[in-house]
C-alpha positions in Angstrom: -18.9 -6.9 12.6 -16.5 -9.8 11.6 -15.3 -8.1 8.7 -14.1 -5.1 11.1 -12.5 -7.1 13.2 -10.4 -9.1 10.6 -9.7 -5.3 9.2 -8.6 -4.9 12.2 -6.3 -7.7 12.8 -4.9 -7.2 9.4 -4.1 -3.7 9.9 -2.6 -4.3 13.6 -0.8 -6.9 12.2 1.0 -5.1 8.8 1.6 -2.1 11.4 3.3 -4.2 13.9 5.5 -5.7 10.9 6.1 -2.2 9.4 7.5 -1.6 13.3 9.8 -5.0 13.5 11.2 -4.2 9.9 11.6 -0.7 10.4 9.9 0.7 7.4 8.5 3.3 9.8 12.2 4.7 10.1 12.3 7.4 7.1 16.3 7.1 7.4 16.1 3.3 7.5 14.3 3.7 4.1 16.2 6.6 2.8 19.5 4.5 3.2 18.0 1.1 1.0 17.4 3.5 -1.4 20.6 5.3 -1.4 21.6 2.4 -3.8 25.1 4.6 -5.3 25.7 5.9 -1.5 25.8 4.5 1.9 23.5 1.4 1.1 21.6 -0.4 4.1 20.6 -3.5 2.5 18.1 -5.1 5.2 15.0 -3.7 3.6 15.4 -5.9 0.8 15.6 -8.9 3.3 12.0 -7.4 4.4 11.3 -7.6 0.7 12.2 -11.3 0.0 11.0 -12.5 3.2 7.2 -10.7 2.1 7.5 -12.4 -1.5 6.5 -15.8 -0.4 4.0 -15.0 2.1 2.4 -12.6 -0.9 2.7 -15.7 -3.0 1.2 -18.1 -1.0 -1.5 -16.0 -0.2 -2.9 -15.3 -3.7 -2.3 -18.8 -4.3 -4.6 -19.6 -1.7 -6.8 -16.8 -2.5 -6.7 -18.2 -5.9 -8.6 -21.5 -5.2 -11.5 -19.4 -3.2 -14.9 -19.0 -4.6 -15.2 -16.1 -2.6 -13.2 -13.9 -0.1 -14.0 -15.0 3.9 -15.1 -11.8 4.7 -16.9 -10.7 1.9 -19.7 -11.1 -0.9 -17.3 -11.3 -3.5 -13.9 -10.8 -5.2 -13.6 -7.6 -6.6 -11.0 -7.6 -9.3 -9.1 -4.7 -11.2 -11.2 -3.1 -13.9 -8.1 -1.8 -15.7 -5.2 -4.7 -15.9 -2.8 -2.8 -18.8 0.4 -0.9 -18.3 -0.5 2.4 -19.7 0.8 6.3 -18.9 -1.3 6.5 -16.0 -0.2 3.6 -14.4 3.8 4.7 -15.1 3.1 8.1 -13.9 1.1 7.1 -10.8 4.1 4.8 -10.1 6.7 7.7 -11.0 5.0 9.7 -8.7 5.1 7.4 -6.1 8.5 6.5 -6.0 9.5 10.1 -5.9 7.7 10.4 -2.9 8.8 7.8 -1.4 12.5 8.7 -1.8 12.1 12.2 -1.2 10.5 11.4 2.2 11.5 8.3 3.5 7.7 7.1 3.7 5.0 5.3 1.9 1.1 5.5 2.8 1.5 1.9 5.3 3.9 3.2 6.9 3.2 6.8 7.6 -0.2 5.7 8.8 1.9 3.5 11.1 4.2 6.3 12.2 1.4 8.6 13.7 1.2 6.9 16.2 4.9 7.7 17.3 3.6 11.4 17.5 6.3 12.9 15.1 5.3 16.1 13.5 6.7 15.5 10.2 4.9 12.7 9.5 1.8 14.4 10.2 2.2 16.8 7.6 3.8 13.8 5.5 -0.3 12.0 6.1 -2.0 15.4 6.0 -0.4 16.4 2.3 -0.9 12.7 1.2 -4.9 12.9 2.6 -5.3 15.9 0.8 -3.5 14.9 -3.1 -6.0 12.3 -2.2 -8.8 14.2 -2.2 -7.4 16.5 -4.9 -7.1 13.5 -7.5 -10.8 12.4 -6.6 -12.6 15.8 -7.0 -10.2 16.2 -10.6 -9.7 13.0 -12.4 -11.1 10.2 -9.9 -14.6 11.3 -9.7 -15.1 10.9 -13.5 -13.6 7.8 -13.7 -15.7 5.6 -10.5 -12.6 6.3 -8.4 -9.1 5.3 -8.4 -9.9 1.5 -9.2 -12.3 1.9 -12.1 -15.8 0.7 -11.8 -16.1 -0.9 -8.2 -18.3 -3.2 -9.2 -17.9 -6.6 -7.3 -18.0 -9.7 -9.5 -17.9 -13.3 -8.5 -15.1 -15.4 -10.0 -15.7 -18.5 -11.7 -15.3 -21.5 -10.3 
């Protein structure tokens, strides 16, 4: 039960600062990528403000024998940049700009009640599922093995 309750917190809280910065707002996100058009720069201030709190948090994480609300880490199984990784990324970004939205944020946004970005979540949920019963399946899912390790220390 603690470990859905600090999911929960965690979620409540990236939501509510998806809200506050406005990454919710598909035009908000549409214009700080508009980069050769009219620009909005003040997602990029979201960006550099989320750097050192990333930072300090794997630092911290770093120095952890094991995760508070777990058995263990669970690290990539797959650390290279290879043409899966690109194209996942390609794909991704196209998506993002075509739409205005990101997985976080969408999720966030259904709660506003806006049709388009339930279709946005329901064609997201469902390339989901397609890449699991194609490619993921075969492979242990999207992050390799899932095996849990402990890290050294």
């Amino acid at each position: 039960m603690p470990r859905i309750l600090a999911a929960l917190a965690a979620g409540l809280l990236f939501g509510l600062g998806l809200i506050v910065s406005g990454m919710v707002n598909p035009e908000k996100v549409l214009g700080f990528l508009d980069v050769a058009g009219d620009w909005d720069p003040s997602l990029a201030f979201v960006m550099a403000a989320a750097i050192p709190v990333a930072a300090l948090g794997f630092r911290l994480g770093g120095r952890m024998k094991a995760p508070i609300c777990g058995i263990a880490f669970t690290p990539p199984a797959r650390r290279q940049i290879d043409a899966r990784l690109l194209g996942g990324a390609a794909l991704f970004g196209i998506g993002w700009g075509l739409a205005g939205f990101c997985p976080g944020p969408a999720l966030a946004s259904l709660g506003f009640g806006d049709w388009q970005v339930l279709v946005f979540v329901v064609a997201m949920l469902g390339g989901m599922g397609l890449y699991h019963l194609t490619v993921g399946a075969g492979r242990g899912g999207a992050s390799g093995t899932g095996q849990a390790v402990a890290r050294p220390g």
